[in-house]
ChimeraX commands (.cxc) that place a marker at each C-alpha (Angstrom):
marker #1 position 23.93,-12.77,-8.18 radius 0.5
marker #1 position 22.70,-13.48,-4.83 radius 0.5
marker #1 position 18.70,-12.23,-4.15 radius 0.5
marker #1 position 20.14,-10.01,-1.23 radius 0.5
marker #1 position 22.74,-8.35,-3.99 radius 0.5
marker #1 position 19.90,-8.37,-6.73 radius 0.5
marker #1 position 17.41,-6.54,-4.31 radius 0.5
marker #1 position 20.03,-3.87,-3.21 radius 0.5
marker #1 position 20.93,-3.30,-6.96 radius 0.5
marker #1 position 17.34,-2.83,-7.64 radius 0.5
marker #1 position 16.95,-0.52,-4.80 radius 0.5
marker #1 position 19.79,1.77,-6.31 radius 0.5
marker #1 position 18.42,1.84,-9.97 radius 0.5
marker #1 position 15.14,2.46,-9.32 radius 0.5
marker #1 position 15.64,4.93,-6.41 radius 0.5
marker #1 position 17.67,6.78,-9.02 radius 0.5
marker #1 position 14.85,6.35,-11.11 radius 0.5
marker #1 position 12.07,7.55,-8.88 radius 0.5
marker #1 position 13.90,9.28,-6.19 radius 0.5
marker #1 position 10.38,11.37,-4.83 radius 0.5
marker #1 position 8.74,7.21,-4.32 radius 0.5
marker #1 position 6.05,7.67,-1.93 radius 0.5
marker #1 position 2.34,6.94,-0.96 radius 0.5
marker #1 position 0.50,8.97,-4.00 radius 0.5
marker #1 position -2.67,9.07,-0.81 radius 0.5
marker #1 position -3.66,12.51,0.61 radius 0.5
marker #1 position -3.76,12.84,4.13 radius 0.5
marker #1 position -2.71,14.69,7.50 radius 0.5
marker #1 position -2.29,12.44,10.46 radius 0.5
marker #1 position -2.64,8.30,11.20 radius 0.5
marker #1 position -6.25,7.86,10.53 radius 0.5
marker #1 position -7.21,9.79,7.20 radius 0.5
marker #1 position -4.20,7.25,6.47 radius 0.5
marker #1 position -5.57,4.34,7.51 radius 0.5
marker #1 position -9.68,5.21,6.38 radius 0.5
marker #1 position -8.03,6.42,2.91 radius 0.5
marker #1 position -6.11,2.25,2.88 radius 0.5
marker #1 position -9.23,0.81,3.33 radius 0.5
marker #1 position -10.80,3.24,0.81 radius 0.5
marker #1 position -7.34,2.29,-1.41 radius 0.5
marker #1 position -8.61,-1.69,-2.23 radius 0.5
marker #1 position -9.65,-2.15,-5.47 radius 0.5
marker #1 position -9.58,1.59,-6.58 radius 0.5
marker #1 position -7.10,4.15,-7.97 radius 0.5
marker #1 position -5.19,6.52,-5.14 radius 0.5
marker #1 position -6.52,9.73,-7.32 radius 0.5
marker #1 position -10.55,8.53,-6.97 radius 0.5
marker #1 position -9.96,8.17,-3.01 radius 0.5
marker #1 position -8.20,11.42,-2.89 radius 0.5
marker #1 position -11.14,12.78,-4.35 radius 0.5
marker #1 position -13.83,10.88,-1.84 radius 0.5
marker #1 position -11.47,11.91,1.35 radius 0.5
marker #1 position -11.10,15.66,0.48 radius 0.5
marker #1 position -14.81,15.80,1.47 radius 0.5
marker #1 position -14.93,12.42,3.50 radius 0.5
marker #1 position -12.19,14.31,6.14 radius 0.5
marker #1 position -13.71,17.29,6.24 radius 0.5
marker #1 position -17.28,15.96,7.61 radius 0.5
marker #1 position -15.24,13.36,9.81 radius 0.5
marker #1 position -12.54,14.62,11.82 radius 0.5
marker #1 position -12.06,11.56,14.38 radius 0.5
marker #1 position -12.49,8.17,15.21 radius 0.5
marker #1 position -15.59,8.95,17.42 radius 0.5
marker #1 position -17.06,10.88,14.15 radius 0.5
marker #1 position -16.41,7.78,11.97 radius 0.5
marker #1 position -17.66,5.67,14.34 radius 0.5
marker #1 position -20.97,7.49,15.08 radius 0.5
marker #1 position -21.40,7.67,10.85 radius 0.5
marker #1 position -25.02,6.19,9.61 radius 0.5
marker #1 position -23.66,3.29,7.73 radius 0.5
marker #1 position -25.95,3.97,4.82 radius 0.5
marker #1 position -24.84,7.80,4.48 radius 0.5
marker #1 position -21.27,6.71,4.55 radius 0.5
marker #1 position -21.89,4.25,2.04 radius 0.5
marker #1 position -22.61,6.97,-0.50 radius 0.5
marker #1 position -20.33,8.96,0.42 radius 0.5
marker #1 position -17.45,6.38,-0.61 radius 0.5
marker #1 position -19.56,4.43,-2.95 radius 0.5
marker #1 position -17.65,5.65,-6.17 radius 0.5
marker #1 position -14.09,3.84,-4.64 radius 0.5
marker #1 position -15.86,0.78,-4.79 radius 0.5
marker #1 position -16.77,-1.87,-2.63 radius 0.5
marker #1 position -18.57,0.69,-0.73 radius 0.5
marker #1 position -20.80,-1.43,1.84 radius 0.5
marker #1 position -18.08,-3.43,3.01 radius 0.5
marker #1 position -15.47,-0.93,2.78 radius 0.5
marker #1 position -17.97,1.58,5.14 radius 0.5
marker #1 position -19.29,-1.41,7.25 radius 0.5
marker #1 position -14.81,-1.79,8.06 radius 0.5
marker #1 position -14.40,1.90,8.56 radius 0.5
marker #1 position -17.23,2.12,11.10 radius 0.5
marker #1 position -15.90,-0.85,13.54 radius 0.5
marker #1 position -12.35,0.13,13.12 radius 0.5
marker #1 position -13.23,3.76,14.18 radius 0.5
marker #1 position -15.13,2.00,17.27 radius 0.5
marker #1 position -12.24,-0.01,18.03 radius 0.5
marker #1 position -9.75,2.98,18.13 radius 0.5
marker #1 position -12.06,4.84,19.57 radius 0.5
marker #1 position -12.80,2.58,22.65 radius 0.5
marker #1 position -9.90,0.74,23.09 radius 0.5
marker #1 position -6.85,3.35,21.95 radius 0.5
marker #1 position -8.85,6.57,22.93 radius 0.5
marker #1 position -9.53,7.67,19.56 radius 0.5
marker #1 position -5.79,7.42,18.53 radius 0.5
marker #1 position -4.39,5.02,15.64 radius 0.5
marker #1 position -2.32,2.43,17.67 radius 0.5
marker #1 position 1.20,2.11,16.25 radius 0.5
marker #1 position 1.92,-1.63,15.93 radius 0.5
marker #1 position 1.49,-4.61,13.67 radius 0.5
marker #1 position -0.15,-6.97,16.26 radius 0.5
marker #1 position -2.58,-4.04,17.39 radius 0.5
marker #1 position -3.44,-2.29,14.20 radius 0.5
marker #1 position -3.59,-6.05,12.65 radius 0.5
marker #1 position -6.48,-6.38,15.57 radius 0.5
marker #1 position -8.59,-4.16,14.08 radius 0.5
marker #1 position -11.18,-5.13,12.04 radius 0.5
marker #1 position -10.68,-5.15,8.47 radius 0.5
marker #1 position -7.00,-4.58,8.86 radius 0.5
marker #1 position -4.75,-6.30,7.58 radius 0.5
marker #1 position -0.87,-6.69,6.98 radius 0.5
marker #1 position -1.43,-4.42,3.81 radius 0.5
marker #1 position -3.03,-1.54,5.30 radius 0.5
marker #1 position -1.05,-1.46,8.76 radius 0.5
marker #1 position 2.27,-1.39,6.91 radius 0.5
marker #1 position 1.19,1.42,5.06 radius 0.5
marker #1 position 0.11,2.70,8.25 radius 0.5
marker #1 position 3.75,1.52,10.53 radius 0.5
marker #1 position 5.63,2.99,7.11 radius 0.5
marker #1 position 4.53,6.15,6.75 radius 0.5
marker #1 position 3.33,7.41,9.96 radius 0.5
marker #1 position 5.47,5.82,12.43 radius 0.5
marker #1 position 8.21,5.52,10.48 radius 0.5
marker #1 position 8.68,1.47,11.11 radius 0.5
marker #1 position 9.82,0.14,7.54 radius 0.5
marker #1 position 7.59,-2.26,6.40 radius 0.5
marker #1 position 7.07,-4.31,3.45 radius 0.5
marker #1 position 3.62,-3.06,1.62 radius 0.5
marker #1 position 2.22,-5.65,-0.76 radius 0.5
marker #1 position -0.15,-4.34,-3.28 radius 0.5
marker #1 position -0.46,-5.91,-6.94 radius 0.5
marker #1 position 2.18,-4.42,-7.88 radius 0.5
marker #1 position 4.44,-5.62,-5.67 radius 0.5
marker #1 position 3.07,-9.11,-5.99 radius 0.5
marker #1 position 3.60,-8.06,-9.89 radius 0.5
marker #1 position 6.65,-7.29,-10.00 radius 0.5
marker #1 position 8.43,-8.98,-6.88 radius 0.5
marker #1 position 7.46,-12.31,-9.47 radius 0.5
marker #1 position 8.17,-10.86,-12.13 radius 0.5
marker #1 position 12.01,-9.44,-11.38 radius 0.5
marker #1 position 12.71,-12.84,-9.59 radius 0.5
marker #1 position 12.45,-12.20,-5.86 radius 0.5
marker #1 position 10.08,-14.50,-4.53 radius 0.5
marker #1 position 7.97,-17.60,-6.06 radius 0.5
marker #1 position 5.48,-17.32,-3.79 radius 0.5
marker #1 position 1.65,-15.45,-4.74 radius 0.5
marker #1 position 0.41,-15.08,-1.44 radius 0.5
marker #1 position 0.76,-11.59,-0.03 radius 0.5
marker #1 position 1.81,-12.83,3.78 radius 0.5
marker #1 position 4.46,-14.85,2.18 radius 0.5
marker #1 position 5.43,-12.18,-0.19 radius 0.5
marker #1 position 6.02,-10.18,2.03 radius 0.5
marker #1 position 7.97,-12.54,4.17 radius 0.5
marker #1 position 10.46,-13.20,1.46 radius 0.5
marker #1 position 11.21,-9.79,0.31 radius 0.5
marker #1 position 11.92,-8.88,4.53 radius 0.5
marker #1 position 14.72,-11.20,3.98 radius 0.5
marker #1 position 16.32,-9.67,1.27 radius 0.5
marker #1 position 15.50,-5.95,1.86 radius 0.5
marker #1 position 17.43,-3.97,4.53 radius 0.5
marker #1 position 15.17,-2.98,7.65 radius 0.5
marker #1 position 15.33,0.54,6.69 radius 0.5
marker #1 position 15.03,0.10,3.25 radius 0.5
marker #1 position 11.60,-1.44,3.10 radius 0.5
marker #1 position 9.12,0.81,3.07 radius 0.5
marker #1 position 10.67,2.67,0.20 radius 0.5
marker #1 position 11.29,-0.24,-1.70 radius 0.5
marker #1 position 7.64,-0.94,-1.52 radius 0.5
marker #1 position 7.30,2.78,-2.85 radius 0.5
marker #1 position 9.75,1.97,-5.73 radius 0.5
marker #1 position 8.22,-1.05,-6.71 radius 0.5
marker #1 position 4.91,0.62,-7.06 radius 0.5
marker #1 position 6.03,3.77,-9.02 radius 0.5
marker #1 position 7.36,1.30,-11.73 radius 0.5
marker #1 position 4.90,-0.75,-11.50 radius 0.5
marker #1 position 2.60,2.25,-12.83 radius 0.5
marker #1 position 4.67,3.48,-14.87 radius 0.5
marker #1 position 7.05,0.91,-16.69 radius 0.5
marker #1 position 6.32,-2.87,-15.48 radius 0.5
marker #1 position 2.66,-2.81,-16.18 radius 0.5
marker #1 position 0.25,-5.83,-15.83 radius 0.5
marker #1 position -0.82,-6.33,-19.35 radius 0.5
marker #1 position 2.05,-4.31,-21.65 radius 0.5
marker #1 position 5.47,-4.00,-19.65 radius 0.5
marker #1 position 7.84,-1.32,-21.16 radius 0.5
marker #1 position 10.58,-3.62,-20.65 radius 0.5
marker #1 position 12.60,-2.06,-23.75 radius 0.5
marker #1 position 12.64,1.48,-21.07 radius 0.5
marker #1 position 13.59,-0.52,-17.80 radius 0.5
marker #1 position 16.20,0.45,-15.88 radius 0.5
marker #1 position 16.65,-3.12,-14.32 radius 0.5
marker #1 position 15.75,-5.21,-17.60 radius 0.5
marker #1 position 19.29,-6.34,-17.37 radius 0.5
marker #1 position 18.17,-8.01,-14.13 radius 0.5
marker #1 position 14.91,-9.05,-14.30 radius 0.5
marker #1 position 13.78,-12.57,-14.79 radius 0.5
marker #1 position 10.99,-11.67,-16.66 radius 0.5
marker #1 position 10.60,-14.26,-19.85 radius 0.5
marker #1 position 8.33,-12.65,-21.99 radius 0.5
marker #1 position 10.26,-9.17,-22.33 radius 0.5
marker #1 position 8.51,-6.83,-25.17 radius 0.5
marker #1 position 10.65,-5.07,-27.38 radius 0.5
marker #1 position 10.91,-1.49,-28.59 radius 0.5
marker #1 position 7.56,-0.55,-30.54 radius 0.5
marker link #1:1,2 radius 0.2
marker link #1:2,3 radius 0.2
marker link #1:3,4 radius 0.2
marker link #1:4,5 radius 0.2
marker link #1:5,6 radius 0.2
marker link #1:6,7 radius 0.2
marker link #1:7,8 radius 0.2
marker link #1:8,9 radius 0.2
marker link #1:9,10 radius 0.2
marker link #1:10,11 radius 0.2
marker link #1:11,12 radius 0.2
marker link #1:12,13 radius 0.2
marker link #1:13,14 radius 0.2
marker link #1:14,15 radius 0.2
marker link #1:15,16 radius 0.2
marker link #1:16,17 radius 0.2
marker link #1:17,18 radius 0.2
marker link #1:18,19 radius 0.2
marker link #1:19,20 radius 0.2
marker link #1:20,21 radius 0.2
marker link #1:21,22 radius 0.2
marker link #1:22,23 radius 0.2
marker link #1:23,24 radius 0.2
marker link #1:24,25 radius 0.2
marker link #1:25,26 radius 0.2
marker link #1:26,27 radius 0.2
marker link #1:27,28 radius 0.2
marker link #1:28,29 radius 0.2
marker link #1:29,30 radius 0.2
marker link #1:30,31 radius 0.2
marker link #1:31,32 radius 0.2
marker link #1:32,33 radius 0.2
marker link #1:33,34 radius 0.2
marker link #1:34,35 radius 0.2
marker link #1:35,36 radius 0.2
marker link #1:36,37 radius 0.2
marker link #1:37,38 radius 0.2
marker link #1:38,39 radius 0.2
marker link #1:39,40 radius 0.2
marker link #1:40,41 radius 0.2
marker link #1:41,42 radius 0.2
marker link #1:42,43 radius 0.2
marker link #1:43,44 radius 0.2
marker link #1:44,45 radius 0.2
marker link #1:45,46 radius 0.2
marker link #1:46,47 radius 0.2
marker link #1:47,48 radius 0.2
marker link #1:48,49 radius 0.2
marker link #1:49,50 radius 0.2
marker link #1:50,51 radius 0.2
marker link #1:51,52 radius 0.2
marker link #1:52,53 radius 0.2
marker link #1:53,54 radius 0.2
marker link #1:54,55 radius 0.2
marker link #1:55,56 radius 0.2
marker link #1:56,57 radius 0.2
marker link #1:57,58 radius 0.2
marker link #1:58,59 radius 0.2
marker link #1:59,60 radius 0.2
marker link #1:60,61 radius 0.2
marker link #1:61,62 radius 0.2
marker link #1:62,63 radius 0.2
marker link #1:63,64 radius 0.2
marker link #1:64,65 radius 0.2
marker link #1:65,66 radius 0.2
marker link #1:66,67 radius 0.2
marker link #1:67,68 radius 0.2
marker link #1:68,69 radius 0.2
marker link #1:69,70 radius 0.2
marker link #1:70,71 radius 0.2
marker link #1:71,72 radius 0.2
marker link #1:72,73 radius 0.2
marker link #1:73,74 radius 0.2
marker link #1:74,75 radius 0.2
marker link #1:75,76 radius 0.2
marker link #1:76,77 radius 0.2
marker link #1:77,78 radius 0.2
marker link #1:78,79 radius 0.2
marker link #1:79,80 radius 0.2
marker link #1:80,81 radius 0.2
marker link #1:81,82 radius 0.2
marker link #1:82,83 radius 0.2
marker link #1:83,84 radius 0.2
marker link #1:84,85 radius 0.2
marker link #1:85,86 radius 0.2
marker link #1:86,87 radius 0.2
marker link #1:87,88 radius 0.2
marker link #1:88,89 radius 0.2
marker link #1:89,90 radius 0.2
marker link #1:90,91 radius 0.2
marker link #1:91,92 radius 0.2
marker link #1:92,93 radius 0.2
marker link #1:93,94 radius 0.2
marker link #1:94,95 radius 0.2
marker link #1:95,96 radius 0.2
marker link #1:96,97 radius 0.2
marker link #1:97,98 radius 0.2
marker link #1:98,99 radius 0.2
marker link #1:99,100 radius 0.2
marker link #1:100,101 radius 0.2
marker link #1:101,102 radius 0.2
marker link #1:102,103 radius 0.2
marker link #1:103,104 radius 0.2
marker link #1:104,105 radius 0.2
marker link #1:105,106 radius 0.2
marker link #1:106,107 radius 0.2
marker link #1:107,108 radius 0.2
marker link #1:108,109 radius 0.2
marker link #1:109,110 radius 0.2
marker link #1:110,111 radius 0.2
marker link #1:111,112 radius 0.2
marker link #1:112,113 radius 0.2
marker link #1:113,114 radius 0.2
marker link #1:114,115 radius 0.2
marker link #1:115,116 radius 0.2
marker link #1:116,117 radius 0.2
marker link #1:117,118 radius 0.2
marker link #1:118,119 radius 0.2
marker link #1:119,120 radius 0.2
marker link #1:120,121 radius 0.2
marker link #1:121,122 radius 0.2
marker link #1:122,123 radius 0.2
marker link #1:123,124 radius 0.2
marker link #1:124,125 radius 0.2
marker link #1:125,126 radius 0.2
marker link #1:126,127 radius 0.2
marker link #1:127,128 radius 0.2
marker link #1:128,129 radius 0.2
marker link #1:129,130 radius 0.2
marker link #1:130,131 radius 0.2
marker link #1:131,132 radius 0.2
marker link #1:132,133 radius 0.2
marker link #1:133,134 radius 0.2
marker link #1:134,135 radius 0.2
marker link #1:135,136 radius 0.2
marker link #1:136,137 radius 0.2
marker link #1:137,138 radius 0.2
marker link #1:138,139 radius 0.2
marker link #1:139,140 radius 0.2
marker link #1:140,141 radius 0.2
marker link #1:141,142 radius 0.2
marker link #1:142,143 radius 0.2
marker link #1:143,144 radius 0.2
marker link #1:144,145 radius 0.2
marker link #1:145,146 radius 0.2
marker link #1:146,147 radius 0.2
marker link #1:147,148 radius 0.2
marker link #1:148,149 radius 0.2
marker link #1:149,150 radius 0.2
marker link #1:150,151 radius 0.2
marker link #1:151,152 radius 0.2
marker link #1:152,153 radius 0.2
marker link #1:153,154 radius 0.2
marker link #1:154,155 radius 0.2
marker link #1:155,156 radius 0.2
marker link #1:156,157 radius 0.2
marker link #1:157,158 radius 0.2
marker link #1:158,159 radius 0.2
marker link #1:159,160 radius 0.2
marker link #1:160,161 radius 0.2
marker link #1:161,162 radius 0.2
marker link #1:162,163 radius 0.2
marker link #1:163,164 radius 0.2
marker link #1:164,165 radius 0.2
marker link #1:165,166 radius 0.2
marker link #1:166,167 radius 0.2
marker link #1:167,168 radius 0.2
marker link #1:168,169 radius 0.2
marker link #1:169,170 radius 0.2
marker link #1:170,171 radius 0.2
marker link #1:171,172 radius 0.2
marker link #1:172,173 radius 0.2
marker link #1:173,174 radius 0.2
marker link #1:174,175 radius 0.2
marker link #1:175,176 radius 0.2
marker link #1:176,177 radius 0.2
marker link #1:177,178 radius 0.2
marker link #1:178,179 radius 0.2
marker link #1:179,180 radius 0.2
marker link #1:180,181 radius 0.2
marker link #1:181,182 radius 0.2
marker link #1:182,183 radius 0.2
marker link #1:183,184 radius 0.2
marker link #1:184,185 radius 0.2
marker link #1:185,186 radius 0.2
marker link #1:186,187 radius 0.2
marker link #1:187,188 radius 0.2
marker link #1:188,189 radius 0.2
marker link #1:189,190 radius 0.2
marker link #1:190,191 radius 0.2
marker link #1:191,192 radius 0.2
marker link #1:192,193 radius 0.2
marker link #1:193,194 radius 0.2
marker link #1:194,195 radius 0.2
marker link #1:195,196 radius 0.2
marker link #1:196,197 radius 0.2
marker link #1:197,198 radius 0.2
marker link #1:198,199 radius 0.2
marker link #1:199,200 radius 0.2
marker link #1:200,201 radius 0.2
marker link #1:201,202 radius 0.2
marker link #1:202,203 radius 0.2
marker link #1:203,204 radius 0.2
marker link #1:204,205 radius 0.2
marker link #1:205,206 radius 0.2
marker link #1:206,207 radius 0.2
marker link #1:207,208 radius 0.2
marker link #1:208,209 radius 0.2
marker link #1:209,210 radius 0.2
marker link #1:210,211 radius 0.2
marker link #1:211,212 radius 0.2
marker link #1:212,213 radius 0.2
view
């Protein structure tokens, strides 16, 4: 089976499968998204969504972010992780947007991708499911399971990324990123895949399948 026909079948099982797929993050408009991303690295989607209910509530714009005492902020977010580096990214992204876009979250790849600490990752999210520009979003689990299933050989995010954009239709991409996730959390785990309740065992190239407890 060719990778384009593989991908589309995958699509269409797991879709069945998990048919509400989409960003498990809590927010309201483009830049809770994109400060709750950043927040995202490294940490579950449930402890940010606990940090941003109060985070979004003191900060209600780019200006606010970007006016933040870095050490406040820091403690604020310190229980995602990461905390200093995570708050020292917030701060000059909120500058950015708040200088260069007038406090609005700019709404492409090249100029979200010029913010700093923003990456391919986080303005995909961002493109996906704000602006509604499909994008490929590659977290660990899709660099899991994207290996895993057979898709791509590569490790590197960028060229993850790359690779599954040639097999997965334009508009299917951002859910497919979705989809990959959900079972990624649920079934295809890191350490003790439930391959024995897959829906897409039959096509996955996974060598080391477990069986049924």
């Amino acid at each position: 089976m060719k990778l384009k026909d593989r991908a589309k079948k995958i699509y269409g099982l797991l879709l069945a499968e998990y048919p509400g797929a989409k960003t498990e993050l809590d927010f309201s408009n483009p830049l809770q998204l994109l400060v709750a991303t950043i927040l995202s690295a490294q940490c579950t989607d449930k402890r940010v969504n606990i940090v941003t209910a109060r985070l979004f509530k003191k900060y209600g714009s780019a200006a606010a972010f970007a006016k933040a005492d870095t050490g406040t902020l820091e403690q604020e977010i310190r229980s995602t992780g990461f905390f200093r580096n995570k708050a020292r990214n917030i701060i000059a992204c909120c500058k950015e947007i708040d200088r260069k876009y007038g406090g609005k979250v700019p709404s492409s790849m090249d100029e979200l991708t010029g913010l700093p600490g923003i990456g391919r990752k986080t303005a995909n999210v961002i493109l996906g499911n704000v602006f509604g520009i499909p994008g490929i979003v590659v977290d660990t689990h899709v660099i899991r399971l994207s290996g895993r299933i057979g898709l791509t050989e590569e490790t590197d995010p960028v060229k993850i990324e790359f690779d599954l954009m040639k097999i997965v239709g334009r508009n299917d991409r951002t859910m497919f990123s979705h989809l990959l996730v959900f079972h990624g959390r649920s079934i295809c785990k890191a350490r003790n895949p439930a391959c024995y309740m897959c829906k897409i065992e039959k096509i996955c190239s996974y060598t080391r399948k477990t069986k049924t407890p």
